[in-house]
N, C-alpha and C positions, 0 to 999 in steps of 0.2 A: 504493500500500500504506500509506503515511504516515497518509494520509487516513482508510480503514480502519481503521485500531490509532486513531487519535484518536477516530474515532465509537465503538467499543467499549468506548476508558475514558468516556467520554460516558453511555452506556447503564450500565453497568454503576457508576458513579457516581450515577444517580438510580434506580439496581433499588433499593443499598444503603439508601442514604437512604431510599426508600418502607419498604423492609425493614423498616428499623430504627424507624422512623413507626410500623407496621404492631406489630411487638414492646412499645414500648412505652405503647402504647393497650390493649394488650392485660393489660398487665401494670399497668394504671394507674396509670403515672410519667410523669413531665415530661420530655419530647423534648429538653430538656437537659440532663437530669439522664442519660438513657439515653445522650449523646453522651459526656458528662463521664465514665461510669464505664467504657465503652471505652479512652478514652483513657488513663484510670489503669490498668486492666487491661493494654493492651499495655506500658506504661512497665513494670510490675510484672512481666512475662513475657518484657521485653526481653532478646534475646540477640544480637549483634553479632562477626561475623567476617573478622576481614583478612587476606588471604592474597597471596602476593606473586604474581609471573607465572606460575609453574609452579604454581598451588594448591598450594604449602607453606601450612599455619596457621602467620599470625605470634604473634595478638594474638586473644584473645575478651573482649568487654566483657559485664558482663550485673548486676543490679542485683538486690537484694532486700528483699522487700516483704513485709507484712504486714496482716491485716485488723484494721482498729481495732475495741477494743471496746467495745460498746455504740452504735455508729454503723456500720449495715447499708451494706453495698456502699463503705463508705471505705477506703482504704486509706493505707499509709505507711510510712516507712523501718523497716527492723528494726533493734530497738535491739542493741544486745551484751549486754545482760543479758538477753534476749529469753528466750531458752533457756532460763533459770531459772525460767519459768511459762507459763503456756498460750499466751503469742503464739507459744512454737514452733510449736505445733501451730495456727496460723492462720495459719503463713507459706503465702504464693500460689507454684504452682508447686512446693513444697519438695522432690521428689523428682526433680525434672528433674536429670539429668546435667549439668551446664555444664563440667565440666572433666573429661576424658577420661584425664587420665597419672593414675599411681596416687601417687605424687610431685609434694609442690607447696613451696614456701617463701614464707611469708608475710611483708613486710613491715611492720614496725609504725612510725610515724612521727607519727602525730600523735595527742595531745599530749606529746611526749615532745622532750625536749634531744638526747637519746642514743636513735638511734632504734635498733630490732632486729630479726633476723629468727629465724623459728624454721620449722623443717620438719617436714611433717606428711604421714600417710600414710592411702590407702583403694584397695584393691586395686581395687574396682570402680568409682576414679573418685569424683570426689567432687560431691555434690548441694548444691543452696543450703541444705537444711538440714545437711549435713554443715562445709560452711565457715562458716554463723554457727557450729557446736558449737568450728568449730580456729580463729576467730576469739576466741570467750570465753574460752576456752581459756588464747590468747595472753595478751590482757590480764589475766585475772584471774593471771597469773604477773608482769605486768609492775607490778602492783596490788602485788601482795604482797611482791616483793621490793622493791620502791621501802618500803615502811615498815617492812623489816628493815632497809636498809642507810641509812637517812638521816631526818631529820626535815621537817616541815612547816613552812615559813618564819612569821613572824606576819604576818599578813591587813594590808596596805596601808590606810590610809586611804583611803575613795571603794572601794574594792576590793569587785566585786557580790555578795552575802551567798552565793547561788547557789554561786558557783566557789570551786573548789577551789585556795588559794594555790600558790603554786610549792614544789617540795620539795627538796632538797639531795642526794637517794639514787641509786643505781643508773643508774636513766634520766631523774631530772630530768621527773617530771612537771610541767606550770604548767595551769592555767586551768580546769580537770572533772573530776569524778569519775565514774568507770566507768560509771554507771548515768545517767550525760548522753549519752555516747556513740550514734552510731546510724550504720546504712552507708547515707552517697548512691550510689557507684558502685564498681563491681569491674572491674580490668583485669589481665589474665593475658596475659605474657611469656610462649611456649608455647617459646622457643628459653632462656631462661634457668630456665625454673619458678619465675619470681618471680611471685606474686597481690599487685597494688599496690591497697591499700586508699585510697579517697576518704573520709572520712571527717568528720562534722558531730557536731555537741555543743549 
């Protein structure tokens, strides 16, 4: 039987590949170009779940993406200001369910001294475009009161023009300003309802 299931992924590994040959001859792109946006595509639609011996859900990982603009078939991380113009409406996937309880608490930690959480609610579960809206959300409160409660350090010599100095306020912002921000990876604790944000700048 071994044998068998080997020969199948065998076949069905050069059906694909001709497929895919076949698709993008047709579409007249580069047979690398066609491998490369699959691959962006699944990374972009990734959803990942761990579940213990009794299929309890522990942990759902899953990732959001958007399509660049003015660069067909690219894609790439969602920023946090995203939502505040049309790349909302280019996120991939964005209506997919990824978190099922109607109840979540989002961690916020980077870049902040004083990290926070805040909780957030969507009876029907919440979409990748619903948790970029409670992720901007988050920050733009974490924005704002860091520049009611404190001030902005002065800028380091050698300190990159780019970043945003370190600030003295609430949460102790240091190094970006919101709109550097963008999400690498999302991990949801389904026994805590913590969403732990991965987060790049």
């Amino acid at each position: 039987m071994a044998n068998k299931v080997k020969e199948i992924k065998i076949r069905m590994h050069h059906w694909a590949y001709s497929r895919l040959k076949t698709i993008s001859q047709e579409l007249g792109i580069d047979f690398s170009e066609a491998v490369d946006y699959l691959i962006n595509w699944r990374a972009a639609t990734f959803i990942s779940e761990t579940k213990d011996d009794n299929a309890h859900l522990l942990k759902v990982e899953f990732n959001i993406m958007t399509w660049i603009k003015d660069a067909p078939n690219e894609m790439d991380s969602a920023r946090v200001v995203g939502c505040l113009s049309k790349e909302i409406d280019d996120l991939i996937d964005a209506k997919k369910i990824v978190i099922e309880k109607p109840k979540i608490t989002i961690q916020f930690i980077y870049p902040l001294k004083n990290p926070v959480a805040f909780d957030y609610e969507s009876p029907q579960g919440f979409s990748r475009r619903k948790i970029l809206e409670c992720i901007h959300d988050g920050y733009s409160k974490i924005y704002d009161d860091e520049e009611k409660t404190g001030k902005i350090e002065p800028r380091p010599e050698g300190y990159p023009i780019d970043n945003r100095p370190r600030s003295d306020g609430k949460y102790g912002i240091w190094g970006h300003y919101i709109n550097q921000l963008f999400i690498e990876h999302l991990t949801f604790d389904v026994q805590s309802g913590i969403l732990h944000l991965d987060m790049g700048s």
